[in-house]
VEXROVEX-505313 format. One line per 3 residues: number of its first residue (from 0); their letters; for each residue z, x, y of C-alpha. Coordinates in steps of 0.2 Angstrom, whole numbers. Each point is the difference from the previous one (the first is absolute). Last residue first. Layout:
BEGIN
NUM> A> Z:X:Y | ... $
This chain:
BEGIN
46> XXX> -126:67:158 | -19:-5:-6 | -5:7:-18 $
43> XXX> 1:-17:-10 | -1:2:-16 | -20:-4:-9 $
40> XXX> 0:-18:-6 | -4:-1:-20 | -16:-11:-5 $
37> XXX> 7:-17:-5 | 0:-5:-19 | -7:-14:-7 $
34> XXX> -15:-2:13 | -7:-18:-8 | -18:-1:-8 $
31> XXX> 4:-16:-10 | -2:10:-17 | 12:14:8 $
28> XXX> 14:-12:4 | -2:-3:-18 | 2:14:-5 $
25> XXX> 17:2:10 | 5:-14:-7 | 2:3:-17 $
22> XXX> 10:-13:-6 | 15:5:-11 | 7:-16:-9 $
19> XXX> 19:-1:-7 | 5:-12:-12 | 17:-3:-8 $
16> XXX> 7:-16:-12 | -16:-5:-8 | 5:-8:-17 $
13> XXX> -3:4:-18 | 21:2:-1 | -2:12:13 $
10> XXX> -15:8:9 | -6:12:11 | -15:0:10 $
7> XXX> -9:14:10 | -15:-6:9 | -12:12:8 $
4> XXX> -13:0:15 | -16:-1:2 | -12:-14:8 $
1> XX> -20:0:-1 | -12:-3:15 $
């Protein structure tokens, strides 16, 4: 299974001062065979 996502760093002085990741977890939610969204309910029609 392989992993992706992105890393954003930003640096000051040569130094790590910020960092943000983006996992993609809705692929991988797909790799594992999960239900990533649920199907719509239709409205109820009863008064």
């Amino acid at each position: 299974m392989r992993w992706a996502g992105t890393d954003l760093h930003r640096f000051t002085d040569g130094k790590i001062v910020e960092w943000w990741r983006n996992d993609d977890f809705l692929w991988l939610l797909n790799e594992l065979e999960g239900t990533v969204l649920a199907a719509p309910s239709a409205p109820s029609t009863e008064a």
